[in-house]
C-alpha positions as CSV (number, residue, x, y, z in Angstrom):
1,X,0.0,0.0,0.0
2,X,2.6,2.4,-1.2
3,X,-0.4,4.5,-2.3
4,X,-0.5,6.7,1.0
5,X,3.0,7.5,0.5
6,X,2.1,9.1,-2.8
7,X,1.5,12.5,-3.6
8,X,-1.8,13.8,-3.5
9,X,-1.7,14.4,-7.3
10,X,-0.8,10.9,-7.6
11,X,-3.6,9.8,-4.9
12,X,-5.8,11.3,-7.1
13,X,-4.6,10.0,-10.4
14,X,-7.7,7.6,-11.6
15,X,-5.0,5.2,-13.7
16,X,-3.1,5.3,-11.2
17,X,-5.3,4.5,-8.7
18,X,-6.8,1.6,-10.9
19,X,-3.9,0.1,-10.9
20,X,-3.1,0.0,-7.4
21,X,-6.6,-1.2,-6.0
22,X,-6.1,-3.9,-9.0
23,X,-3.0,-5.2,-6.9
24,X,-4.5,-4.6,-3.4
25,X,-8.4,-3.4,-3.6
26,X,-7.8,-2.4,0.1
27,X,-6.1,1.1,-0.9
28,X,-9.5,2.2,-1.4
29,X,-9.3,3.6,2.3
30,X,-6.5,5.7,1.2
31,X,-7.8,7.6,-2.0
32,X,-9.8,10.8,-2.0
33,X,-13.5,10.7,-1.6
34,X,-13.9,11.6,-5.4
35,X,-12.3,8.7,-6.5
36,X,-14.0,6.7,-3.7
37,X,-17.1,7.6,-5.9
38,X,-16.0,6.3,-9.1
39,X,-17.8,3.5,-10.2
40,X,-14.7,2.0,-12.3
41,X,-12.3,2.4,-9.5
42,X,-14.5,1.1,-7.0
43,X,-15.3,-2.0,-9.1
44,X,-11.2,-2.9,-9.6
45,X,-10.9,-2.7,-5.9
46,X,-13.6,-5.1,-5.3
47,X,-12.8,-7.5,-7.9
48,X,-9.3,-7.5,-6.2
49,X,-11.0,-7.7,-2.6
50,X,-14.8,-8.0,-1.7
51,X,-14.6,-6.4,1.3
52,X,-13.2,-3.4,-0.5
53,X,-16.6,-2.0,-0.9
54,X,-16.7,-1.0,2.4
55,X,-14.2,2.2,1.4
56,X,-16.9,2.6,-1.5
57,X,-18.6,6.6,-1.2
58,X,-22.4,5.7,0.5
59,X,-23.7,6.7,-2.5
60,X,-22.2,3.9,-4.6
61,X,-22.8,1.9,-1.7
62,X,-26.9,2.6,-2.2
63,X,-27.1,2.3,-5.6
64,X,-28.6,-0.5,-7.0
65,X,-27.6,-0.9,-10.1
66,X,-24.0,-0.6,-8.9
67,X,-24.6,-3.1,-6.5
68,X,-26.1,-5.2,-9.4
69,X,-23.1,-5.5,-11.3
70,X,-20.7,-6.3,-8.8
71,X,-23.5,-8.9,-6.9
72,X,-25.6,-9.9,-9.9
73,X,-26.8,-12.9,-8.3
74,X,-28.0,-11.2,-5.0
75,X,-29.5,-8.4,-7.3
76,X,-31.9,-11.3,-8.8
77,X,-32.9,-13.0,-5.6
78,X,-33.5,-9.4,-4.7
79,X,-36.0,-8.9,-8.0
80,X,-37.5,-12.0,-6.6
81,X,-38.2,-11.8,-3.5
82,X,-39.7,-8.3,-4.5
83,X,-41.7,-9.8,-6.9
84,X,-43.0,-12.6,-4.7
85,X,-44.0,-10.0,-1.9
86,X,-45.9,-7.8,-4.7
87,X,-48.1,-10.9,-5.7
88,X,-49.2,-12.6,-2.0
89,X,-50.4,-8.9,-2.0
């Protein structure tokens, strides 16, 4: 995590940034909330690690269709449940 050494040009580099939570998705902690709000940089770092997403801005966090590409499986059982709540209505 050689990341919080860096600059904070560097910190706040996107490529650079990519490439970094692609080795360890962890450095999320360390990057400026901007970045913490990118949907590409967020998805690297939790490819890399799962648990990165907890770094992730609270708005990515809450948005769905985020959420649905990184968790497309819980994003269906999601659809379903929904679905069967909507018809024992």
């Amino acid at each position: 995590m050689y990341l919080q050494f860096a600059s904070n040009q560097l910190q706040n580099n996107k490529n650079i940034v990519i490439e970094a939570v692609k080795q360890n998705g962890l450095v999320l902690q360390l990057i400026s909330n901007e970045l913490k709000n990118d949907k590409d940089v967020v998805l690297q770092a939790v490819k890399q690690n799962g648990l990165s997403l907890k770094y992730a801005s609270e708005e990515l966090k809450n948005d769905i269709d985020f959420l649905s590409i990184i968790y497309p499986d819980l994003y269906k059982i999601d659809n379903y449940i929904n679905l069967i709540n909507e018809e024992s209505k």
